[in-house]
C-alpha positions in Angstrom: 0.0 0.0 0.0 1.3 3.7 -0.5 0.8 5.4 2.2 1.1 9.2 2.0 3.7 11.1 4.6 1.2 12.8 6.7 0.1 9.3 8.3 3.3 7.6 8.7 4.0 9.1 12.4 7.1 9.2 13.0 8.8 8.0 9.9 7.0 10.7 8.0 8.4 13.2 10.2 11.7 11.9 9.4 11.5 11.4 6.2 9.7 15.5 5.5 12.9 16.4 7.2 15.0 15.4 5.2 13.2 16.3 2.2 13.2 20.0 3.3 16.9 19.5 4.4 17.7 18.5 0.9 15.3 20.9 -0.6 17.3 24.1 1.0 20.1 23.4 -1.2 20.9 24.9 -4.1 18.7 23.0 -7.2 21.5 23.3 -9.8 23.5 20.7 -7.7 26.1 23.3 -7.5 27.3 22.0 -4.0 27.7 18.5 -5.3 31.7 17.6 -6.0 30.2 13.7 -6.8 29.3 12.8 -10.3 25.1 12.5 -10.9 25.2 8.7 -10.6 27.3 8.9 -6.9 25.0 11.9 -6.1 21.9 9.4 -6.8 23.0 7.0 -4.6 23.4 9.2 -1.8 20.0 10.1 -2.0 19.0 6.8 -2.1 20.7 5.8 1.1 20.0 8.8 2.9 16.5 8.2 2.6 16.2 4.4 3.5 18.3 5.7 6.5 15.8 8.1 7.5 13.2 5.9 7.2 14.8 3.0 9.0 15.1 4.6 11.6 12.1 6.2 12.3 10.9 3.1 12.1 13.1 1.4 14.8 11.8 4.6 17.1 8.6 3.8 17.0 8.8 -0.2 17.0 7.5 -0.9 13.1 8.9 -2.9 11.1 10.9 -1.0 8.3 8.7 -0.5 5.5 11.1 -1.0 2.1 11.0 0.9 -0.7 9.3 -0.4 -3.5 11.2 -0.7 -6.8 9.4 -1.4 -9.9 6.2 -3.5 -8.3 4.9 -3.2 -4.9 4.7 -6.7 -2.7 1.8 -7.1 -0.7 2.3 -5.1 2.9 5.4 -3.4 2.1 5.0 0.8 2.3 6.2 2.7 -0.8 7.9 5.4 -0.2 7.3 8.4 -2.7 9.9 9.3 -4.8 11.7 12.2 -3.9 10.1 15.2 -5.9 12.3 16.2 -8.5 13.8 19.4 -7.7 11.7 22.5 -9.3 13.9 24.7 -11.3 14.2 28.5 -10.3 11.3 30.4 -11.4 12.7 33.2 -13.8 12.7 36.9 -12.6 10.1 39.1 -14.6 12.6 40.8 -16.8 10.1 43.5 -17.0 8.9 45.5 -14.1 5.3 45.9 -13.4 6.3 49.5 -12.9 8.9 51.6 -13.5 10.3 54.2 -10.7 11.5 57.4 -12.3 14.9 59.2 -11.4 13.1 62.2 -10.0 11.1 59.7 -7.3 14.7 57.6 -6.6 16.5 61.4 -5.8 13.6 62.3 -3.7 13.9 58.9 -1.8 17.5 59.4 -1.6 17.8 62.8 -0.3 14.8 62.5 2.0 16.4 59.9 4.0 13.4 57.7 3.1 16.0 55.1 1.7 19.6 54.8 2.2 21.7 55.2 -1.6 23.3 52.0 -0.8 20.2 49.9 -0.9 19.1 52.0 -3.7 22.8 50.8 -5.9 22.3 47.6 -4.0 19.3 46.3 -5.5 20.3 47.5 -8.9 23.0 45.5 -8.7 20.9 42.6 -7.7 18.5 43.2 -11.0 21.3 43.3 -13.1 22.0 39.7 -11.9 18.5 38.6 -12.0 18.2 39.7 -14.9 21.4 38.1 -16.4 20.0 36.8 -19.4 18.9 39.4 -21.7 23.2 40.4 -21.8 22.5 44.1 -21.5 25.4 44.9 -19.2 29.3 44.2 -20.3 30.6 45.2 -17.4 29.1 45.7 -13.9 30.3 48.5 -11.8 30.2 47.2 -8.2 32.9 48.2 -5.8 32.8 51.5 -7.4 29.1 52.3 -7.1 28.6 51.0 -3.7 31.6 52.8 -2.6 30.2 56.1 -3.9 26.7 55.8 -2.6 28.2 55.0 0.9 29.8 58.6 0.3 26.3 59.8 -0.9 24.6 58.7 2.3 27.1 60.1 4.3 27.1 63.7 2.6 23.3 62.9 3.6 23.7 62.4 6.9 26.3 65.4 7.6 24.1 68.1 5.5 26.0 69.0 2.6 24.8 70.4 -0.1 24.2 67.6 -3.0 24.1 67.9 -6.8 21.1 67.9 -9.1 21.4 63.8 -9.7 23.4 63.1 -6.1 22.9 59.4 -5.8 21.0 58.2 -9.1 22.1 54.7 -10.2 22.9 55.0 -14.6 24.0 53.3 -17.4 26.6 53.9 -20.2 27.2 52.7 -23.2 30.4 50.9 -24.1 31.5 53.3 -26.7 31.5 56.1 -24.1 34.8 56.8 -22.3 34.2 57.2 -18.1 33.9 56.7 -15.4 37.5 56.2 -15.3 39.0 52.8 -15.5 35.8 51.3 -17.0 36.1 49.6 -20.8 35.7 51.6 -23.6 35.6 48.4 -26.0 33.3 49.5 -28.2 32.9 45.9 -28.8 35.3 45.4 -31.5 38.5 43.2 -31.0 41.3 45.7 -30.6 39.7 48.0 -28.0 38.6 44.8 -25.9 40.7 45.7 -22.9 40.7 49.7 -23.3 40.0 51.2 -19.9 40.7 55.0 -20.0 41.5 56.9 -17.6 39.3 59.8 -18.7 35.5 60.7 -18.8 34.3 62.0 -21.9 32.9 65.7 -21.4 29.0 64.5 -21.4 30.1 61.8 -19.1 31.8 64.6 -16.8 28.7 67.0 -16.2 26.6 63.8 -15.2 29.3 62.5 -12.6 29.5 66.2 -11.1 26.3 66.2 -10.8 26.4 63.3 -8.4 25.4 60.6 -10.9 26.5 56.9 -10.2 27.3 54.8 -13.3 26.6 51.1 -12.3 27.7 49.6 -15.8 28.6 49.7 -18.9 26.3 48.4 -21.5 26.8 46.0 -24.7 26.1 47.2 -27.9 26.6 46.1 -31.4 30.7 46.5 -33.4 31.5 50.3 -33.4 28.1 50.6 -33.0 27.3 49.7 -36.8 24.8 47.4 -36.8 20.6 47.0 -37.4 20.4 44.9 -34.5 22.0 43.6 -30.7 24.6 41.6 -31.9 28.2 42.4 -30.4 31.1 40.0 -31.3 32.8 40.4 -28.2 29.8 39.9 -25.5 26.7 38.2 -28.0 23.4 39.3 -28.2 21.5 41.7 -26.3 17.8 40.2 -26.1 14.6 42.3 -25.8 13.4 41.8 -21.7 9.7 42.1 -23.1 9.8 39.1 -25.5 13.5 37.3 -26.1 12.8 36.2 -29.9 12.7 40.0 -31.5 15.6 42.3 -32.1 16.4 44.4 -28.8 17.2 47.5 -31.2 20.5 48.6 -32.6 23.6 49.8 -31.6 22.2 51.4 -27.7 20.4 48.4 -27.2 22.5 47.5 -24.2 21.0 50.5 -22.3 17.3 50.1 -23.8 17.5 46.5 -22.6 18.6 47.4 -18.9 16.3 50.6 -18.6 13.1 48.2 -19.8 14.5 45.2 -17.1 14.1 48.2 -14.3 18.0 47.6 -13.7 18.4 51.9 -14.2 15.7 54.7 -14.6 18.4 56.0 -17.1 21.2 56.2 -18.8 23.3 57.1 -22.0 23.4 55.7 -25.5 24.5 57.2 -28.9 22.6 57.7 -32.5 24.1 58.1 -35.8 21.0 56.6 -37.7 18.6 55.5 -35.0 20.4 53.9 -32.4 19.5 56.0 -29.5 15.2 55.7 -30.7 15.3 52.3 -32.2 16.5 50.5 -29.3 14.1 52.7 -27.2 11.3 51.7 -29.7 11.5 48.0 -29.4 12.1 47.5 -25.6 8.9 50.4 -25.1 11.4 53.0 -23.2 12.2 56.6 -24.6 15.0 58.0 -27.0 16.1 61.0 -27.4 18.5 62.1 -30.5 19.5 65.8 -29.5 20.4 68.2 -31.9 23.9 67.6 -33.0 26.0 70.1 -31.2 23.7 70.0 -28.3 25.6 67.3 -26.2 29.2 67.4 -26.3 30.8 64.4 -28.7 34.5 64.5 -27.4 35.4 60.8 -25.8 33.4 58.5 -27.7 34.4 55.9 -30.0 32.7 57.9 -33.6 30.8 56.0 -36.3 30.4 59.0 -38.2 31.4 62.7 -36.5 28.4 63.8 -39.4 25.6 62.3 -37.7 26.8 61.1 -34.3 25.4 61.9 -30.7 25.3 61.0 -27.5 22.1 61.2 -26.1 19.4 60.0 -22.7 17.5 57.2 -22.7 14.9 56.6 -20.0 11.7 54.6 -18.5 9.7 58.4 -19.3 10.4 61.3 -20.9 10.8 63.5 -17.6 14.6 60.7 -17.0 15.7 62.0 -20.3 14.7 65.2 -19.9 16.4 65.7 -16.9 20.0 63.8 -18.2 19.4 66.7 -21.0 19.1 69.4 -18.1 22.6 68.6 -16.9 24.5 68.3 -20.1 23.2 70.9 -21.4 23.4 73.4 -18.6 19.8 74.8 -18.9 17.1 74.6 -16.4 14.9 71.2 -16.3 11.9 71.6 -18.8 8.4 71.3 -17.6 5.4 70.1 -18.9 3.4 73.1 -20.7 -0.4 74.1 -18.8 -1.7 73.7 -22.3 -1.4 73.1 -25.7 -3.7 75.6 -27.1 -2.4 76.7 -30.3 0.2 74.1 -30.9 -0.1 72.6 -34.3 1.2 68.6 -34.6 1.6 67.4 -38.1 1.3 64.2 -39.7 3.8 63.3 -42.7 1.4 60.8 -44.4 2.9 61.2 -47.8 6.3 60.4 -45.6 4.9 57.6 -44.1 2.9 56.0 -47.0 6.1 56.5 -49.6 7.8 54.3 -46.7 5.2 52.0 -46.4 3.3 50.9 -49.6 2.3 47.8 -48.3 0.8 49.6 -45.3 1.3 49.0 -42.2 0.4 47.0 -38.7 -2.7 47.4 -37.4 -0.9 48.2 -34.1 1.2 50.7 -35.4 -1.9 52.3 -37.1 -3.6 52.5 -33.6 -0.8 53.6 -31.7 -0.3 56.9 -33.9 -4.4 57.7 -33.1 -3.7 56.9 -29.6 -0.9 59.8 -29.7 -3.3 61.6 -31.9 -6.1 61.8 -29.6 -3.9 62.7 -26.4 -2.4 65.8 -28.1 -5.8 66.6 -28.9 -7.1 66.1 -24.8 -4.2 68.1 -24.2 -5.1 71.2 -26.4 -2.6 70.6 -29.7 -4.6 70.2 -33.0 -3.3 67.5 -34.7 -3.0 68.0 -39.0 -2.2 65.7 -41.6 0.6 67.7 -43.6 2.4 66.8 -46.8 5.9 67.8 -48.2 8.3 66.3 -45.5 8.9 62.9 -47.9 10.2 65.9 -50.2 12.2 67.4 -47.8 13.9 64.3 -46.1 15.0 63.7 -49.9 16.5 67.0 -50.6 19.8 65.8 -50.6 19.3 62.2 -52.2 22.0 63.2 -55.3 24.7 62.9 -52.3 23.3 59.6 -51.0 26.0 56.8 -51.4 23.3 54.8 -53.0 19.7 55.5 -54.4 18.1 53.2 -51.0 20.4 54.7 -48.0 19.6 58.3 -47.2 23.2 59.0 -45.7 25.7 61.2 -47.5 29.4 60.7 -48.2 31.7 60.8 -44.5 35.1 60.0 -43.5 34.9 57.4 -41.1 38.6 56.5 -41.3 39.5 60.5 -40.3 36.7 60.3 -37.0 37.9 57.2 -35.7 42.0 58.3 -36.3 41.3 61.6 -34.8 39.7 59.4 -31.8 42.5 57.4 -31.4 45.1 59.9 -31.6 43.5 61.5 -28.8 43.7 58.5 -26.2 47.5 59.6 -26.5 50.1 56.8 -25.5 48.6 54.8 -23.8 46.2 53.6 -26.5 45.3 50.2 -27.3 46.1 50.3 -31.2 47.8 53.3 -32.8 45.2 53.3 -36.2 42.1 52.7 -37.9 44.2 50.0 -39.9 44.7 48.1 -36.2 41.2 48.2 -35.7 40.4 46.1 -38.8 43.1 43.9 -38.4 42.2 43.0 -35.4 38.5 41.6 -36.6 38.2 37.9 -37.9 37.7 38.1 -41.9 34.2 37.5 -41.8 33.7 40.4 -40.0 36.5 43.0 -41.1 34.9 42.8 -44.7 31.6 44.6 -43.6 33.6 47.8 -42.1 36.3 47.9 -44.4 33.9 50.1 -46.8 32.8 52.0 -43.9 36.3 52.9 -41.6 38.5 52.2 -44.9 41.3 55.0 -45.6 39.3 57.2 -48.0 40.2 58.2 -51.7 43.5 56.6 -51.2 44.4 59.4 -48.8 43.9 62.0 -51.4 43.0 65.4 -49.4 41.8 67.5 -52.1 39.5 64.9 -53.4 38.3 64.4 -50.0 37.9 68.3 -49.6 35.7 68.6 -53.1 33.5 66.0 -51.6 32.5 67.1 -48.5 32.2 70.2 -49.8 29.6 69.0 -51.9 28.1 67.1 -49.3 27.9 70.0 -46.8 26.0 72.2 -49.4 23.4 69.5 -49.9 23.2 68.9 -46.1 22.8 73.0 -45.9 19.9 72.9 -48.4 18.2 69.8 -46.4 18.3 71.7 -43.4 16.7 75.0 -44.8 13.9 72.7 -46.6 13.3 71.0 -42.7 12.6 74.3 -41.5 10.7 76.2 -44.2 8.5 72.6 -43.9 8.1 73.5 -39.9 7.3 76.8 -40.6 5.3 77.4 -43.5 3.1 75.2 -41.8 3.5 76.2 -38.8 3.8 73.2 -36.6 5.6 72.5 -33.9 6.3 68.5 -34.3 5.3 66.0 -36.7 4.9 62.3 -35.3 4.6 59.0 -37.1 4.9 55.4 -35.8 8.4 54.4 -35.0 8.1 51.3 -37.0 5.8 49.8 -39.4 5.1 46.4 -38.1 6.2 43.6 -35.6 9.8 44.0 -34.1 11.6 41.9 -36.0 12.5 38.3 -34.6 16.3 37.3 -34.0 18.4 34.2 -35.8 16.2 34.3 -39.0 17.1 34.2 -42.7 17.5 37.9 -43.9 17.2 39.1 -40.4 19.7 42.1 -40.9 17.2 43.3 -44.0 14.6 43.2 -42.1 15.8 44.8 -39.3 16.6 47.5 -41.6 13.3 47.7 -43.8 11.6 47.7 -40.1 13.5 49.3 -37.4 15.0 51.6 -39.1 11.8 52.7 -41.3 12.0 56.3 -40.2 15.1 56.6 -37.7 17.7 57.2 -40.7 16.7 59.9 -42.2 18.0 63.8 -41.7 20.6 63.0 -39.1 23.1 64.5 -40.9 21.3 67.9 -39.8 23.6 70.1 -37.6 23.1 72.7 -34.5 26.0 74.7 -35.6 29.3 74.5 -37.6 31.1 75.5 -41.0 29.6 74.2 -44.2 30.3 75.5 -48.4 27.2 77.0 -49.8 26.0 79.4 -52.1 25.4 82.8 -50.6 22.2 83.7 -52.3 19.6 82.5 -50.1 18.1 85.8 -49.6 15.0 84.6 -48.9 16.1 82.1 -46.4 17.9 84.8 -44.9 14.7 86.6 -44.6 12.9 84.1 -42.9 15.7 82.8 -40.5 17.8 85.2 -39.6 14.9 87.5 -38.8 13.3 86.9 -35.5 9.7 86.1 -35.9 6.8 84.9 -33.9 4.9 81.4 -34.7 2.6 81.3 -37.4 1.9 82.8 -40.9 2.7 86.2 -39.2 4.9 88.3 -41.4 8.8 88.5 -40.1 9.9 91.4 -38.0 12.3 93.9 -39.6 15.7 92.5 -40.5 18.2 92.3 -38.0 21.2 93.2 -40.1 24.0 92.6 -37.2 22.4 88.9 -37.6 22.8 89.3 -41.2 26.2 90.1 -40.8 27.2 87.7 -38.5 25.5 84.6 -40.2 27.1 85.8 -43.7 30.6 86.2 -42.3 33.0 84.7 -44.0 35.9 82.5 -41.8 38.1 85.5 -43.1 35.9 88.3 -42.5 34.8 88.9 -45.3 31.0 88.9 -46.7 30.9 87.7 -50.0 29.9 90.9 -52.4 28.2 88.6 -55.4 25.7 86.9 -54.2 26.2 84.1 -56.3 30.1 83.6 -55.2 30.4 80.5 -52.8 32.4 81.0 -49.9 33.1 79.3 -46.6 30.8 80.7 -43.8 29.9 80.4 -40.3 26.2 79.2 -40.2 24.9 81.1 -36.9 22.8 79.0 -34.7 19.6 81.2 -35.9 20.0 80.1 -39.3 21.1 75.9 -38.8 18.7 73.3 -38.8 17.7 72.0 -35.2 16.2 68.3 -35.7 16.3 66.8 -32.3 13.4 63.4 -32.5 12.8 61.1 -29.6 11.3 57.7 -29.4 7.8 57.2 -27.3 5.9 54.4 -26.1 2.5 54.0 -26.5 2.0 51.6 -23.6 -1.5 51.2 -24.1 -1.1 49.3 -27.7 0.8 46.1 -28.1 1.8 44.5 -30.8 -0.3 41.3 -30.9 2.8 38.9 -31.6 5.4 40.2 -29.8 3.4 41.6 -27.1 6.2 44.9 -27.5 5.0 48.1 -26.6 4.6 49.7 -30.1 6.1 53.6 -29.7 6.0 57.1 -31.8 8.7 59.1 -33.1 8.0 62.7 -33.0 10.9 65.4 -34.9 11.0 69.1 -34.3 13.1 71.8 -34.4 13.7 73.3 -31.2 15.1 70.9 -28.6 13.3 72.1 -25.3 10.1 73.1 -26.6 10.2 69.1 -28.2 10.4 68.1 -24.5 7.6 70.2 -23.3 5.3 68.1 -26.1 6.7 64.7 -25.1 5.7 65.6 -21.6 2.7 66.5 -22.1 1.6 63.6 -24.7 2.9 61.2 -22.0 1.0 63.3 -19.4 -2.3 62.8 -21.4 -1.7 59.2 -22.6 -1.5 57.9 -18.7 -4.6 60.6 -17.7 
């Protein structure tokens, strides 16, 4: 007869011992030195023991342990359960906890920064398998929130993000000591000894960095591959890309490890990543965040840039680069005008697009709407975004000619002696074949070193870029809108280890991230000094609207037609270098927003928004208060 543990008396008591005694240790076996068959054994004896003599305490006869068939009156003894695997930590929290609400726990005294660094370090651990962090900052965090606790304690005077736990990406030199790999072979084991400048302001401010994240080669890729570390996978569904090249930080951020952290974007990669783990993006306006220290992909189109669970952690990562107060979400949007690109958005998508992604840009429709904006449907912008397609290195990628090898040289030469590799030529080497071929084209010496062809290139280049950019904003203002928004993506995330993944990573993800990032806050660019009528409408200050410009500021004038020697070209038809003056360059500054509320039905991914502009802060005030009305 079997007869179950609760009605053996004493043996059963025995016997439930030792089963909780042996359920208490670890369930991978990792205390067992003895190979499975020896461990099986043991078990087998330790439980006849146990039961033999409970047995002998109370005067029964030793039941036996049946094998394959019970004999009449013997007691079998159930099988010891096998041992339940761990049950997997939720990768994804059931809620988020902003930076703002971890600084005001910190610096109330309502939880002590060391628990606060603790227990990110603990979800980076449980969390383990989605390979978002390369390297995990421990001794150094802890060590600096014990100092934050104590500055606590004694009253001093703490800084703007004293005690907030962040992330960095792994092309992003600081905090010092950490690995600046990159994740390509010949910067595997570079550890400067420097922050870069963006890096810097955040650490002053009291910031602590708790790892560095993984991220694709040189951050050139359309999804979370990195040779060095593997895959970065998506916390909210492990089969679909986690995004491209800032995917390490979009990962961790959606896994709760960090409210924040830092990432980089030459053709999506900070709003890509954001859009397929559901977090937010945000490209800045090149020029806006300081570039010095990080491994370049392109110095054309690169940027640093924040990446957080809302837009308020971005916005306030912005605040302290940038030096400016932290924005605020606007009382209303009365008056604002939100444009729709649909002849953008169906030249991008002629087979149309999710269902999901449909509903997710009504959702953002209707919540600028509750919150005062009207929202238009606008053509033009697939016009504009194609001003410059003549200087397109091919008729299907919208990014103009660059000089890879010269950014990533002039990077290296400034890690002075101590650097890992002493040229761009290193770098490749140092990459197996199969993967050296695909970056050859990209980081390859350009024109065989000759300058002046180099020089006639760009020059041409910059002049298209320069007509882009004035097309952008005559778009922005002749409408007068203040952002445009479309859906980040057109259709399901795309899944990982498939044929043609990389294609359709790039016909997906990158539907609407590529385009325009070659658009600049400020710098020196060729172009043909006859734009009077841009002149007119830029330089001039001017209110909103289809209100006529104010009278000509001609000190303006003077300063954006400058020429670097002085001079102001006479002819208006002579080209000459000049200094574009930040009232006349093209501001494009997008970020990445989830629409929580729609899923996609596959992947169960958050589906998000992009939204462009042209002013950085005022783009901030919309995010916040779209994200305001989508949770109302």
């Amino acid at each position: 007869h079997t007869i179950p543990y609760h009605t053996m008396g004493a043996t059963g008591s025995v016997m439930a011992g030792t089963l909780v005694d042996e359920a208490a240790k670890p369930a991978d076996g990792s205390d067992v030195a003895e190979d499975p068959i020896a461990e099986v054994v043991r078990l087998r004896a330790l439980i006849k023991e146990a039961h033999k003599s409970a047995a002998d305490a109370e005067g029964e006869a030793p039941a036996t342990v049946a094998t394959s068939e019970e004999e009449p009156g013997t007691v079998a003894v159930p099988p010891v359960p096998p041992a339940q695997p761990a049950q997997p930590a939720q990768l994804v929290p059931d809620a988020y906890v902003s930076a703002s609400e971890i600084l005001r726990c910190v610096h109330s005294k309502e939880k002590a920064c060391v628990d606060v660094v603790g227990e990110a370090l603990a979800r980076i651990a449980a969390t383990s398998e989605i390979n978002a962090c390369i390297e995990v900052l421990a001794d150094s965090a802890l060590a600096k929130a014990a100092e934050v606790d104590a500055k606590i304690a004694a009253g001093e005077a703490l800084g703007q993000l004293e005690g907030l736990p962040i992330l960095i990406k792994c092309n992003i030199d600081g905090p010092p000591g950490s690995l600046t790999s990159a994740s390509t072979h010949a910067l595997a084991e570079w550890r400067p000894q420097t922050n870069a400048p963006c890096v810097a302001k955040l650490l002053e401010a009291g910031a602590i960095p708790i790892a560095k994240t993984n991220m694709p080669q040189l951050a050139v890729g359309v999804n979370a591959m990195s040779p060095l570390y593997g895959r970065t996978l998506n916390p909210h569904n492990l089969t679909v890309n986690a995004g491209a090249s800032s995917s390490g930080t979009a990962a961790a951020i959606a896994a709760g490890i960090a409210s924040c952290g830092l990432g980089s974007d030459t053709g999506g990669s900070l709003r890509i990543p954001a859009s397929c783990c559901g977090i937010v993006g945000v490209r800045p306006s090149r020029g806006r965040w300081p570039s010095g220290g990080v491994v370049p992909c392109s110095s054309l189109r690169d940027t640093v840039g924040p990446m957080g669970s809302c837009v308020a952690d971005a916005a306030l990562l912005d605040s302290v680069v940038s030096g400016e107060e932290v924005v605020t979400k606007p009382d209303s949007l009365s008056g604002v005008k939100i444009a729709i690109p649909q002849d953008w958005i169906s030249a991008m998508c002629p087979n149309g697009q999710s269902q999901a992604a449909t509903k997710a840009l009504e959702a953002a429709k209707v919540a600028f709407e509750a919150a005062g904006a009207e929202v238009l449907v606008v053509d033009g912008m697939n016009t504009v975004r194609q001003t410059a397609k003549d200087q397109w290195v091919m008729p299907v990628l919208p990014a103009v000619y660059e000089d890879c090898h010269a950014d990533l040289t002039a990077y290296l030469e400034g890690c002075g002696e101590g650097r890992p590799v002493a040229t761009v030529e290193d770098v490749l080497a140092a990459m197996p074949d199969e993967q050296r071929v695909k970056y050859v084209g990209l980081y390859g010496l350009k024109e065989e070193g000759d300058a002046e062809k180099i020089k006639v290139k760009i020059e041409k280049r910059d002049e298209a870029v320069a007509n882009m950019e004035a097309a952008y904003r005559e778009w922005f203002a002749s409408n007068g809108v203040s952002a445009m928004i479309l859906p980040a993506f057109a259709n399901e995330p795309t899944t990982i280890d498939i044929e043609g993944e990389a294609g359709k990573n790039f016909m997906n993800e990158f539907l609407f991230s590529f385009h325009m990032n070659e658009c600049r806050w400020c710098g020196v660019v060729w172009c043909d000094v006859m734009w009077w009528f841009v002149v007119w409408r830029y330089v001039c200050p001017h209110r909103q609207g289809s209100v006529p410009p104010r009278r000509l500021n001609t000190s303006r004038l003077h300063n954006t037609l400058t020429a670097a020697d002085g001079t102001i070209g006479a002819n208006n038809m002579v080209r000459c270098p000049i200094s574009i003056h930040p009232h006349l360059a093209c501001r494009v500054p997008s970020m990445a927003i989830p629409i929580k509320s729609v899923k996609f039905p596959e992947s169960g991914v958050p589906t998000s928004i992009l939204m462009y502009g042209v002013e950085d802060r005022p783009l901030y005030g919309l995010a916040l208060a779209l994200e305001a009305s989508l949770t109302a």
